[in-house]
C-alpha positions as CSV (number, residue, x, y, z in Angstrom):
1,X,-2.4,-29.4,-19.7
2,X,-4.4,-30.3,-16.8
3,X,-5.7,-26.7,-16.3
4,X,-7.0,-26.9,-19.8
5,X,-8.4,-30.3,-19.2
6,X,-9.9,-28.9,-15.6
7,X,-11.4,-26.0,-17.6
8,X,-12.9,-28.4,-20.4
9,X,-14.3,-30.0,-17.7
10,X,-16.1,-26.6,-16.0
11,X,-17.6,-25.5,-19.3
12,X,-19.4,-28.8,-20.3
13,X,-20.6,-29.0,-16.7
14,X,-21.7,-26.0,-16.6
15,X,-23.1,-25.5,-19.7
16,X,-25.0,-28.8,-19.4
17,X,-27.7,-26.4,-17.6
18,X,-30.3,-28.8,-16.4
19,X,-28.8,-31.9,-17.7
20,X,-25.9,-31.6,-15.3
21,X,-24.7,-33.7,-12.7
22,X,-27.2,-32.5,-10.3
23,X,-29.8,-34.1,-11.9
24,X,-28.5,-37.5,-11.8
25,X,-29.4,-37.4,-8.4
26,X,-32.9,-37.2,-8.8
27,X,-33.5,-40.5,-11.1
28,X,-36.2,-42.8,-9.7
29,X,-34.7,-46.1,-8.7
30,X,-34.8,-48.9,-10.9
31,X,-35.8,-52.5,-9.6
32,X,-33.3,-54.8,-8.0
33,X,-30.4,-56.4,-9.6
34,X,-31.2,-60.0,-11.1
35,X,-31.3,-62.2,-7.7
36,X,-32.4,-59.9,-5.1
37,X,-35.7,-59.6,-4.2
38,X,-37.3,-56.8,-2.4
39,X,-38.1,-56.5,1.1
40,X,-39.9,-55.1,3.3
41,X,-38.8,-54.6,7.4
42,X,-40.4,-52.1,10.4
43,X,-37.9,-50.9,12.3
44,X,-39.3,-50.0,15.7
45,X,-36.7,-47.1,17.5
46,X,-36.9,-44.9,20.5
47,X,-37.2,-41.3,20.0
48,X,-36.6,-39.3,18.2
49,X,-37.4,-41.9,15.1
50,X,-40.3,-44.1,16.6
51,X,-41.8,-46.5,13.8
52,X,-41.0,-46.6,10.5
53,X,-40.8,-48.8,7.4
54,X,-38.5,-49.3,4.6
55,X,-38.1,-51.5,1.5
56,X,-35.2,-52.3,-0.1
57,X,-33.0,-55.7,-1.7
58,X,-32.2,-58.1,0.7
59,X,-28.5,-56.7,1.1
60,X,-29.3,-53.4,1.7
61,X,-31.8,-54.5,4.1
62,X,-29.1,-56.2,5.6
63,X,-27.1,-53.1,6.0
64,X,-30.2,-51.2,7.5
65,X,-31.2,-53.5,10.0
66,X,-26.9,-53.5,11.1
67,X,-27.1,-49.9,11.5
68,X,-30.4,-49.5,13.3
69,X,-30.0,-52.6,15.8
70,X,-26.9,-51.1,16.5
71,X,-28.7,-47.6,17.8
72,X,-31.2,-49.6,20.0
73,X,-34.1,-50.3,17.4
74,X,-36.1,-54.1,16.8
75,X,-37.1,-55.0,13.7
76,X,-39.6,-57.1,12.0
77,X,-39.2,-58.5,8.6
């Protein structure tokens, strides 16, 4: 039963074509869930990354600015 299921699965992936999975991952983002607003922070790293800025929701930026501070970077908001 699941082989059956498990092959179901292959031939409606597959024969999605261009439709499949794959291109899920190319949607452009959407804007940020109700009570997040967006931000924007430069991030200021040594080599190899240098200066760079991103924009994101306040959580996420959260996240980023975590991770970066954490590999030797400053950050203004």
């Amino acid at each position: 039963m699941k082989k059956i299921i498990a092959i179901a699965f292959i031939t409606a992936l597959l024969g999605a074509g261009s439709a499949g999975a794959a291109s899920a991952a190319t949607a452009a983002p959407g804007p940020p869930p109700p009570g997040r607003d967006l931000v924007t922070t430069t991030f200021h790293c040594p080599g190899p990354h240098g200066t760079f800025r991103i924009t994101a929701d306040s959580w996420v930026m959260g996240q980023y600015e975590w991770y970066y501070g954490e590999h030797g970077c400053t950050y203004t908001s």
